[in-house]
Every structure is written in C-alpha cells, then in structure tokens.
C-alpha positions in Angstrom: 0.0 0.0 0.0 1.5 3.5 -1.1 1.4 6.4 1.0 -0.9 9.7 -0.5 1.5 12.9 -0.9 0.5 16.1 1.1 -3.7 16.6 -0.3 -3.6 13.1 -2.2 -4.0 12.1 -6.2 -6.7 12.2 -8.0 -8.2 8.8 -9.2 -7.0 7.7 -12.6 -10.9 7.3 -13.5 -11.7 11.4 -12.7 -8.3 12.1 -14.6 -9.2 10.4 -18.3 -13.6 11.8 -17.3 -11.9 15.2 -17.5 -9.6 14.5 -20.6 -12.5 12.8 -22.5 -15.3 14.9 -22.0 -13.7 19.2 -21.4 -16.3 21.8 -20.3 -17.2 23.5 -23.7 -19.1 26.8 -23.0 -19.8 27.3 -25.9 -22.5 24.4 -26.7 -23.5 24.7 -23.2 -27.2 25.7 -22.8 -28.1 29.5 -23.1 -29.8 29.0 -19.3 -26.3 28.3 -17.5 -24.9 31.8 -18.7 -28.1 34.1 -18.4 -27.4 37.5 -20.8 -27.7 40.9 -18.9 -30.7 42.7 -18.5 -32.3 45.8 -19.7 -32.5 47.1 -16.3 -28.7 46.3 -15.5 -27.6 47.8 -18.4 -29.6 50.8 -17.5 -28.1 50.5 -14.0 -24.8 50.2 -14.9 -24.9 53.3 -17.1 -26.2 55.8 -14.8 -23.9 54.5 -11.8 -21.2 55.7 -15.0 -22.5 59.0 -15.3 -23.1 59.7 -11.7 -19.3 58.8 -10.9 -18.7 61.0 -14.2 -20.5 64.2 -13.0 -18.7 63.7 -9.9 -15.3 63.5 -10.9 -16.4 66.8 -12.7 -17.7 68.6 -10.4 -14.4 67.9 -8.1 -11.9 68.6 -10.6 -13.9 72.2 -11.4 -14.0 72.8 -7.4 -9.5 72.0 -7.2 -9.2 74.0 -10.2 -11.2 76.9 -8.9 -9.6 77.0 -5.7 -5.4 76.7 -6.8 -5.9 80.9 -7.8 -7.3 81.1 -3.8 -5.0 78.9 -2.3 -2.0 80.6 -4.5 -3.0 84.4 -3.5 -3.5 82.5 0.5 0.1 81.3 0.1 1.2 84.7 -1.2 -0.5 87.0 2.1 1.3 84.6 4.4 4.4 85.2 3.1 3.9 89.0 2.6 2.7 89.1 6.6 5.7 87.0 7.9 7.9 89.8 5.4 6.1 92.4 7.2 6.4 91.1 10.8 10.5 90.1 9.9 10.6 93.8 9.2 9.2 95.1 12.2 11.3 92.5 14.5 14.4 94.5 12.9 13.1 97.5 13.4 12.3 97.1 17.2 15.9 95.3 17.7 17.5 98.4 16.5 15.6 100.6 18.7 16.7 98.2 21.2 19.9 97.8 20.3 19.9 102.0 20.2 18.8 102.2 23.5 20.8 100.0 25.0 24.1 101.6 23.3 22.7 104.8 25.7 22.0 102.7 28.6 25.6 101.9 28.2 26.7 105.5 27.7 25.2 106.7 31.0 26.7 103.5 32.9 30.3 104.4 31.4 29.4 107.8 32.7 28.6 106.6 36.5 31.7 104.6 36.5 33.7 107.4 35.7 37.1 105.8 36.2 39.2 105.0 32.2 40.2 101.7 33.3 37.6 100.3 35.0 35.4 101.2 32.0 37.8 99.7 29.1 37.8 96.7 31.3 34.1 96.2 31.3 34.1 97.2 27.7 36.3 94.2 27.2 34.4 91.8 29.6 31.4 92.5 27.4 32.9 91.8 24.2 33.9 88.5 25.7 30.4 87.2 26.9 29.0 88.9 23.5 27.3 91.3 24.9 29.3 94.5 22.6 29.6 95.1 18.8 32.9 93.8 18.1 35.0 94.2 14.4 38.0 92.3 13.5 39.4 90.2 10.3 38.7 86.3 10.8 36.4 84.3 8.2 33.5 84.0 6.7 31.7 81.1 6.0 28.2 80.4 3.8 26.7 76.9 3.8 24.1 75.8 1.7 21.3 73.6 0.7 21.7 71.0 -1.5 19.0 70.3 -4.4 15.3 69.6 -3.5 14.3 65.5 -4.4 12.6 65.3 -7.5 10.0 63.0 -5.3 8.3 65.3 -2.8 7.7 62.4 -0.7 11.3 61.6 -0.1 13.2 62.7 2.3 15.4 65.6 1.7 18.6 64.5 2.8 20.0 67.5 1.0 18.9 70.1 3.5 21.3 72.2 6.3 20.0 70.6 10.0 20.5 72.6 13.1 23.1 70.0 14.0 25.5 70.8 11.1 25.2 74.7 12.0 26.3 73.3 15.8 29.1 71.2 13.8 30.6 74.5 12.2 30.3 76.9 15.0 31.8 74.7 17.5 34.7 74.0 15.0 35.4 77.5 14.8 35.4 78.2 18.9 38.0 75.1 18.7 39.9 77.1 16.9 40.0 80.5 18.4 37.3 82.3 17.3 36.9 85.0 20.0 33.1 86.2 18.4 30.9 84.3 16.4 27.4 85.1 14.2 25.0 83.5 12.4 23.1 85.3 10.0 23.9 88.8 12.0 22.7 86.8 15.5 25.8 87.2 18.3 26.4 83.8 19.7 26.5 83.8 23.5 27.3 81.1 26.2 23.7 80.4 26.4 22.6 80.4 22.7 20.9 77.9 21.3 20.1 77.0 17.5 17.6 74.6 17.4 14.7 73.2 14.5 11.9 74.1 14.8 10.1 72.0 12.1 11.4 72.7 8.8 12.9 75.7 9.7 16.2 76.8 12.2 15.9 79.2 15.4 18.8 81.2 16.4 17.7 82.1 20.2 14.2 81.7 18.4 15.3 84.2 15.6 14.5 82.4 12.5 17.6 81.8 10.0 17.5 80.2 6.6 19.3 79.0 3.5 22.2 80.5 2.6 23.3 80.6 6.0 26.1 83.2 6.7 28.7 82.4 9.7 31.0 85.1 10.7 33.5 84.5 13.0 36.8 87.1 14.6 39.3 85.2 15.9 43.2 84.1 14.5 44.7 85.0 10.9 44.6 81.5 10.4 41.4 80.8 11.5 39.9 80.2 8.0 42.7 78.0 7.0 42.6 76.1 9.9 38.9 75.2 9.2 39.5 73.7 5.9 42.2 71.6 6.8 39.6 70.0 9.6 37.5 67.2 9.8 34.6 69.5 10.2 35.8 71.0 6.4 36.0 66.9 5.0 32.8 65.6 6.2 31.3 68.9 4.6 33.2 67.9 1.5 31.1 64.8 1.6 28.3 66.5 2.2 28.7 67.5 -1.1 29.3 65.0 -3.0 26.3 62.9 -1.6 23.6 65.4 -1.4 24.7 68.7 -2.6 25.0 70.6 0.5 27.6 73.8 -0.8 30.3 75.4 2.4 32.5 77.9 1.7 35.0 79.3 4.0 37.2 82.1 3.1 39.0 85.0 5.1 37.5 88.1 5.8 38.9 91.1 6.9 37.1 94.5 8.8 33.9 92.1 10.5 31.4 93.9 12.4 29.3 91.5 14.6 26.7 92.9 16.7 26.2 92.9 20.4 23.8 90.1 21.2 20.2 91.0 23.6 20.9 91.4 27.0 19.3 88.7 28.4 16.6 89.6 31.2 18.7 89.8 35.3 17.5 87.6 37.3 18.1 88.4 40.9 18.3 86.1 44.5 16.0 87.0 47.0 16.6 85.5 50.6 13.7 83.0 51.5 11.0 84.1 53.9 10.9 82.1 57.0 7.9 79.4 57.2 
C-alpha cells in the first residue's frame, strides 16, 4: 500500500472523465450563462454617469480653488515679510537704547580703566559690537528631491550649524554670528520644524557664519575634519560650504538677556 503525498491524487478514472469529456461553453445551454438585463444595463450606465459628474464637479472645485490657495500662500508670506521687518526695526531701537543705557553707565563709572575693562568683559560674553578680520563662511542647501515624498537629505540641519560653529570656537574664534545673531554662552540653534531658530530668531538657506578670531582661522577650518565631512556632504547630497578669510567684520552685540536676581527666602 503506497502512501498519499500532502492533499492526495486524483483517481485515474476522474483524470481520463476530464480528458475525454472538457467543459465546452460554448454548446453549453443558453440557461447556464443568463445574458444581462435591460434594467442592468440601464443601472450600470447611470452609476457611470453619476461617478462622471462627480469626478467633474471635483476637478472644477480643485481648479477653482489653486488661484485662492496661491493668492493665501502669497498673504502669508507677505505678513511673515512684514512682521521680519518690524522685529528688525524694534531690535535696532533696542539695540539703540541700549548703546545709551551703556553711555550713562560708562558715565557713573567714571574711572578709564575700569570702563575699558568692562568694555572688554562684554565683548567677551558677547554682549558689545565687536569688528575684526577672521572668516566668513556660507553653507548651503543641496537640491530639492525630485520626489516630494522623499526625504530631503540635501537640506542644512541645526546640528550641522552646531558642527561648524563649535569647530570655529576650537579654533579660536573670540566672536561668532549667524546670519547677523551674536552667539552667546547660552545660545541655542535649534529646528523648529522645517525651519532653524537662532535664540528663536528664525535663519534660513544660505546661512552666513561670521566669526573674529586668529589669521589662520579660515585656513585652519578647511584643513579640519569638520571641512572633510562637509566635502562629503557635497558629494552625496549637494550641500555647498565655503570658507574664506574676511577682513574688517562687524558683529553685533547680542540681547541682554533679562537679570534675574536672588531674594533670601522668607521664613515658614
């Protein structure tokens, strides 16, 4: 007796009915295969012209719309223009008045030396316009993916503006900006979505690094690893840096951050 394989065989018998006699639709009997109806046909056409006047009347309702959603697109940008222009405009009155809060302190201290020394302690933390030679750097982003699904590998991160500026501290820089933002002790550049925050000033693409510090300081840059895994940058997804030496920079005093003050603790 001879074991069946997995689902068994068919019988020899069913094999040679199914050889001799095939299913032949075409001499089978009208009944088995029963024609459409009026009423189906009928059906079937106006479920067509339903789905038709449908896909109409939405492609009439996206193409009517793009002019609103374009002129939409175009008001935002104008109002974030408008409110970038009036954030500069209050930061130089600020940055005005401060320079004369300043002026009367100097005054008040009275002594030379005790003034340049502040003057100097403030360029230090960032808190004075400073000018000197050092270098400038741009970095850029790479192409946009032709697929706007996929992900844009080609784009400046936060963390790659961290990379560079920390590079340049490494190697001297006394005063650093991004985009005309001071760098302090306690800035921070973060994302913020899609775009960058320096100290929740937004900066975007080209971004423009200025730094004071040594003669060599631009040269020292490129010959670093920082400088190398930018050059790869490059050649895998377009991001452009540039680094060159710059002479006669002005970088301006960061905000004064808000003074907190200690107050002893009241007794329970």
């Amino acid at each position: 007796m001879t074991g069946r394989g997995r689902f068994g065989l068919p019988s020899v018998d069913l094999l040679a009915q199914f050889w001799n006699e095939p299913l032949d639709y075409e001499v089978a009997p009208e009944g088995r295969r029963p024609g459409r109806t009026v009423t189906g046909r009928t059906l079937s056409v106006a479920v067509l012209v339903v789905i038709g006047l449908l896909l109409a009347v939405a492609y009439r309702e996206t193409v009517s719309s793009q002019p609103a959603d374009a002129e939409a697109r175009q008001e935002l940008r104008d109002d974030i223009a408008a409110q970038r222009d009036d954030n500069d405009r209050l930061l130089g009155q600020v940055e005005a008045l401060q320079e004369e809060v300043n002026g009367l302190r100097d005054d008040l201290i009275g002594g030379r030396g005790e003034v340049e020394q502040l003057h100097r302690r403030e360029a230090m933390a960032g808190l004075r316009a400073v000018t000197g030679d050092g270098a400038r750097l741009v970095v850029a982003d790479g192409p946009a993916p032709e697929d706007p699904d996929a992900a844009d590998l080609g784009e400046v991160f936060d963390r790659d503006l961290h990379l560079i500026v920390n590079t340049l501290w490494a190697f001297g820089a006394e005063a650093v900006a991004v985009d005309g933002r001071r760098l302090t002790a306690t800035s921070a550049i973060r994302a913020a979505g899609d775009a960058i925050l320096v100290d929740f000033a937004p900066v975007s693409s080209p971004y423009e690094i200025t730094a004071i510090g040594p003669d060599d300081l631009a040269d020292d840059f490129n010959a670093s690893a920082t400088a190398e895994a930018f050059a790869q940058y490059a050649a895998d997804y377009g991001i452009s840096l540039s680094v060159e030496p710059a002479e006669g920079l002005s970088l301006p005093a960061a905000p004064v951050p808000p003074l907190d003050n200690a107050t002893p603790k009241e007794p329970n």
